[in-house]
DOTORDO-277797 format. One record per residue (C-alpha): residue number from 1; residue in three letters; x, y, z. Coordinates in Angstrom, 1 decimal. Each point is the difference from the previous one (the first is absolute). Layout:
BEGIN
     k     r        x        y        z
   NUM   ALA        X        Y        Z
...
***
This chain:
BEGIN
     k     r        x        y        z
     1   UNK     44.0    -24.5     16.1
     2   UNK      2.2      0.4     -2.9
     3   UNK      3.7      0.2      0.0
     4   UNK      1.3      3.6      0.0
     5   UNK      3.4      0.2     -2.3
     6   UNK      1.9      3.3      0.2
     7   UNK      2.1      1.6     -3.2
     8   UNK      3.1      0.7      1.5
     9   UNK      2.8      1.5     -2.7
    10   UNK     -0.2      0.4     -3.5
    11   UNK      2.8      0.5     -2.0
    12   UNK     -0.5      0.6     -3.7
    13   UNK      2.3     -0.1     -2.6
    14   UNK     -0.5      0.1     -4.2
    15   UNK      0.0     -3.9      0.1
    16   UNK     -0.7     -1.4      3.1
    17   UNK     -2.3      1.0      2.9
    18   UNK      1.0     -1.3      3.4
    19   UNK     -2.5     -0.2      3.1
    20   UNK     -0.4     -0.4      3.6
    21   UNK     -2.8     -1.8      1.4
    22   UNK     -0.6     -0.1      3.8
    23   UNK     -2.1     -3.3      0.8
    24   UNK     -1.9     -0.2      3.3
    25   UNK      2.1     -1.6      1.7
    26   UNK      2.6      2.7     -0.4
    27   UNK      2.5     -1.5     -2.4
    28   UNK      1.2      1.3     -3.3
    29   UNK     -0.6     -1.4     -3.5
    30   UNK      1.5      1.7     -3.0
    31   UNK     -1.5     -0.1     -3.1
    32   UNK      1.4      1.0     -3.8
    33   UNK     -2.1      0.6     -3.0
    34   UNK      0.4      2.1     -2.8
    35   UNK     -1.8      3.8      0.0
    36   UNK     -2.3     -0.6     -2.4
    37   UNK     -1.4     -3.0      2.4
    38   UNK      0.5      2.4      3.4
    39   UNK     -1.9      2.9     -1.8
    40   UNK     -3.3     -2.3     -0.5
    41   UNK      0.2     -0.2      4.2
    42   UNK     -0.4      3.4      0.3
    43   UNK      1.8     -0.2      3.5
    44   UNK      2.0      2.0      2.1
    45   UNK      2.5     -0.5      3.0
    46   UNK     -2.3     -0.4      3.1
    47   UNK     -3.0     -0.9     -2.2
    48   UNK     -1.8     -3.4      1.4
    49   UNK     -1.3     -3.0     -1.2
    50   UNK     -1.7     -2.9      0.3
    51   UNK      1.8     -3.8     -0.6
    52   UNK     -2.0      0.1     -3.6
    53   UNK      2.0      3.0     -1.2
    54   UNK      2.8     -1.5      2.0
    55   UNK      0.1     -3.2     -2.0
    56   UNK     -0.6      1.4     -3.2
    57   UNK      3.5      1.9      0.6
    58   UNK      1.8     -3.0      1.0
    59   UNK     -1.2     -1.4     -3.5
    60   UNK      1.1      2.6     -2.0
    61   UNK      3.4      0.4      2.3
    62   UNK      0.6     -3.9     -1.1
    63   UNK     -0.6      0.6     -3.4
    64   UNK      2.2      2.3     -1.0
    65   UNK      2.7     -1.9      1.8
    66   UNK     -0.6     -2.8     -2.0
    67   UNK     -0.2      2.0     -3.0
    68   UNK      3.6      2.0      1.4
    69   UNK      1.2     -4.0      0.2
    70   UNK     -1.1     -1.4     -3.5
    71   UNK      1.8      3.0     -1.4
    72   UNK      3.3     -0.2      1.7
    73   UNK     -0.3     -3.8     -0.3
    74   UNK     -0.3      0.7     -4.3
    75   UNK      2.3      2.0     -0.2
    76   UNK      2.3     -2.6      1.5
    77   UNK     -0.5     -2.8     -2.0
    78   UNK     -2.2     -1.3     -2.8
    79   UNK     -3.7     -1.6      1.6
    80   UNK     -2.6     -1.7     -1.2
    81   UNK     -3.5      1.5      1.0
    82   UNK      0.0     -3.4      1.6
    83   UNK      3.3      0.3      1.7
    84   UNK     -1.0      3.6      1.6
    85   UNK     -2.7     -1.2      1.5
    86   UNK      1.6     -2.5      1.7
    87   UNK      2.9      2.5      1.2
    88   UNK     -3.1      2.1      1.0
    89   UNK     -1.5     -2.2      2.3
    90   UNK      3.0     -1.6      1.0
    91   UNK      1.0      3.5      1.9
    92   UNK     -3.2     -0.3      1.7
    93   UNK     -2.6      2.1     -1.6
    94   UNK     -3.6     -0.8     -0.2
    95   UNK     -1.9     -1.4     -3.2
    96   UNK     -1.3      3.4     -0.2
    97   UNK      3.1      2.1     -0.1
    98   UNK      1.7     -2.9     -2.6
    99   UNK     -2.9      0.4     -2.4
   100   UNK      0.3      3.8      0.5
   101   UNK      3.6      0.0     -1.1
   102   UNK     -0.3     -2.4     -2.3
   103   UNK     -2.7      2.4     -2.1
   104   UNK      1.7      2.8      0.1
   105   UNK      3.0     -2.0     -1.3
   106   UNK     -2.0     -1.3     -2.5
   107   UNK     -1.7      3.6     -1.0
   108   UNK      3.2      1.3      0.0
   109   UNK      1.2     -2.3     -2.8
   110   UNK      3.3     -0.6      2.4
   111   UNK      0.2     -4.3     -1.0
   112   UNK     -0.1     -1.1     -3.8
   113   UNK     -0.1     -3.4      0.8
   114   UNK      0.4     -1.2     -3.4
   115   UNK      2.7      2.2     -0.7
   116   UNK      1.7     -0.5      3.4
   117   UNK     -0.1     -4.7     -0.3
   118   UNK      1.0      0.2     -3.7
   119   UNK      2.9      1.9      1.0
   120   UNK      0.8     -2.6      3.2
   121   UNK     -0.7     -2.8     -2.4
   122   UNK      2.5      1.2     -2.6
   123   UNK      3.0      0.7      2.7
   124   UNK     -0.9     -4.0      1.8
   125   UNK      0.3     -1.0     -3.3
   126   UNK      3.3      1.5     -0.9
   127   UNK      1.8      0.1      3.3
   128   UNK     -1.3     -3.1      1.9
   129   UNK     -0.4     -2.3     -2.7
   130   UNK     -4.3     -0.6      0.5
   131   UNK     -1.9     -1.5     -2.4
   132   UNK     -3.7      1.1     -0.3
   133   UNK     -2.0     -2.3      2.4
   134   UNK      2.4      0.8      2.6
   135   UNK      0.0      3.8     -0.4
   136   UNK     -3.6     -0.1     -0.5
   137   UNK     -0.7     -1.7      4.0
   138   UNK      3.0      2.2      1.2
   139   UNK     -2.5      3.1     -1.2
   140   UNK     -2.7     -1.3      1.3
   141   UNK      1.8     -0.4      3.8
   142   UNK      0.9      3.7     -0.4
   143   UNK     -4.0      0.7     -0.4
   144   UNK     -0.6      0.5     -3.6
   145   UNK     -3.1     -2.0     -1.4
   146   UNK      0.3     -3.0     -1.9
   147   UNK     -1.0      1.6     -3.4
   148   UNK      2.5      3.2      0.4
   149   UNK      2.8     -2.8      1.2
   150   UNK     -0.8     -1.9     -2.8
   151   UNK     -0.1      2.8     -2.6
   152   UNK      3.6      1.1      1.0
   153   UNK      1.3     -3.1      0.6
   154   UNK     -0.5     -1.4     -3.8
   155   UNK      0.7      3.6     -1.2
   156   UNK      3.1     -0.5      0.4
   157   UNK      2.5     -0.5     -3.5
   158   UNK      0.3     -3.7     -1.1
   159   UNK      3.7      1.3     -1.0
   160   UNK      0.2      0.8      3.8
   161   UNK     -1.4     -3.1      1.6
   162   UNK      2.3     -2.4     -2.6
   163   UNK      3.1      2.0      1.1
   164   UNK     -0.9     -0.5      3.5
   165   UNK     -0.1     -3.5     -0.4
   166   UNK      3.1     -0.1     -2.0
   167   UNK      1.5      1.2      2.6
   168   UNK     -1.4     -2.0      2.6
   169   UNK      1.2     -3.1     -1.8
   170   UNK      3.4      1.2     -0.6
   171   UNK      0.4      0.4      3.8
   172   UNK     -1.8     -3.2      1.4
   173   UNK      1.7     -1.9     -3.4
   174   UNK      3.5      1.8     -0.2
   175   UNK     -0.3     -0.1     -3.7
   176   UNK     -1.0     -3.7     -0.4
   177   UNK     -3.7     -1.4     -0.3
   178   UNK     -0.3     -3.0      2.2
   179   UNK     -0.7     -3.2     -2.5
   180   UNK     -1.1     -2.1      2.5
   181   UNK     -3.9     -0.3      0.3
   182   UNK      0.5     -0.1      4.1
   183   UNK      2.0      3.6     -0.4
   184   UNK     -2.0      1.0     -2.9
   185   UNK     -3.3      0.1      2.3
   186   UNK      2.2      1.3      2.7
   187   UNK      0.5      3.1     -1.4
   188   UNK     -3.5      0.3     -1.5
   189   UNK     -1.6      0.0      3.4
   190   UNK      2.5      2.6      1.4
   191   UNK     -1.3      2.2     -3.0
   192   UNK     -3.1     -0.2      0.5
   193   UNK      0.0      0.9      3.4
   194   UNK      1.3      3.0     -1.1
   195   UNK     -3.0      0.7     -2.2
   196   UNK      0.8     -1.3     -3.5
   197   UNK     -2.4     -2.3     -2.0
   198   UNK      1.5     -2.8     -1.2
   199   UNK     -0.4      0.6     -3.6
   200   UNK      2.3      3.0      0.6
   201   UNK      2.4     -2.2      1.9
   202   UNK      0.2     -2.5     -2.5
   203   UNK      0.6      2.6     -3.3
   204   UNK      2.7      1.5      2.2
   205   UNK      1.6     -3.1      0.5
   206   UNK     -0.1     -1.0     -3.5
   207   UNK      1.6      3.0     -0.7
   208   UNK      3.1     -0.3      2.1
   209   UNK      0.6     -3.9     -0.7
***
């Protein structure tokens, strides 16, 4: 015999439609959903139904509380389409819910993800001294793809990445280029962990000799 599931209150407002379910065993589940989702129901407090219709409420509940969560979680900070999803199913939704969010994200236009690393690229660059290869992986670990991390990485202004470096040097040299080979590949390996080539290390270094 099939589960009997009870619709307990229903409280509708413009955005959001909240609902009671009674299980069988007598406890209480509440349920949210927009009314354009509760409408396609066609249900009414006291209405039954079986643990189908009960599940397929329970799916559309989750999903708009992923899709509540993706929003308040861009409007917070900058994400990747990679980085949501993560958030997504770090709070414990389901695959399904995550994908669900994530296209109406995506429909909605809500991440330009070209836009969005060229712009993190550009501020690493300036205010944290990166060089390209090291933005571009520190992209990629907040979830954009290789290609878009790429793109935006080497984007960014030659005039931008040379004064980063410039700087750089000034503060590990104080002003003075080591001579010494020992020093001299010292400081080239510190650079380079921070993303610069060493083609662009050595022109920079020429420069301030």
């Amino acid at each position: 015999m099939d589960k009997t599931y009870v619709i307990g209150g229903v409280k509708e407002l413009p955005s959001r439609v909240t609902v009671e379910v009674i299980c069988p065993s007598g406890n209480v589940r509440k349920f949210s959903m927009t009314p354009k989702m509760w409408e396609g129901y066609h249900l009414s407090s006291a209405d039954t139904v079986n643990a189908d219709v009960f599940n397929m409420i329970s799916t559309d509940s989750e999903r708009c509380e992923a899709v509540t969560k993706a929003l308040r979680a861009l409007t917070a900070s900058t994400l990747s389409y990679g980085a949501l999803n993560m958030k997504l199913k770090q709070s414990g939704f389901s695959d399904d819910a995550v994908r669900a969010a994530v296209a109406i994200v995506r429909k909605r236009g809500l991440i330009d993800e070209a836009a969005d690393a060229s712009a993190i690229a550009e501020k690493m660059a300036l205010s944290k001294g990166r060089g390209p290869a090291r933005i571009k992986a520190e992209l990629q670990k907040k979830g954009y793809s290789s290609s878009v991390a790429s793109t935006a990485a080497y984007s960014v202004s030659q005039e931008i990445y040379a004064e980063a470096l410039r700087k750089s040097l000034r503060t590990k040299c104080k002003g003075d280029i080591p001579t010494e080979k020992a020093e001299r590949d010292k400081l080239t390996a510190s650079l380079v962990r921070l993303g610069f080539s060493t083609s662009m290390i050595f022109s920079a270094m020429r420069e301030m000799e």
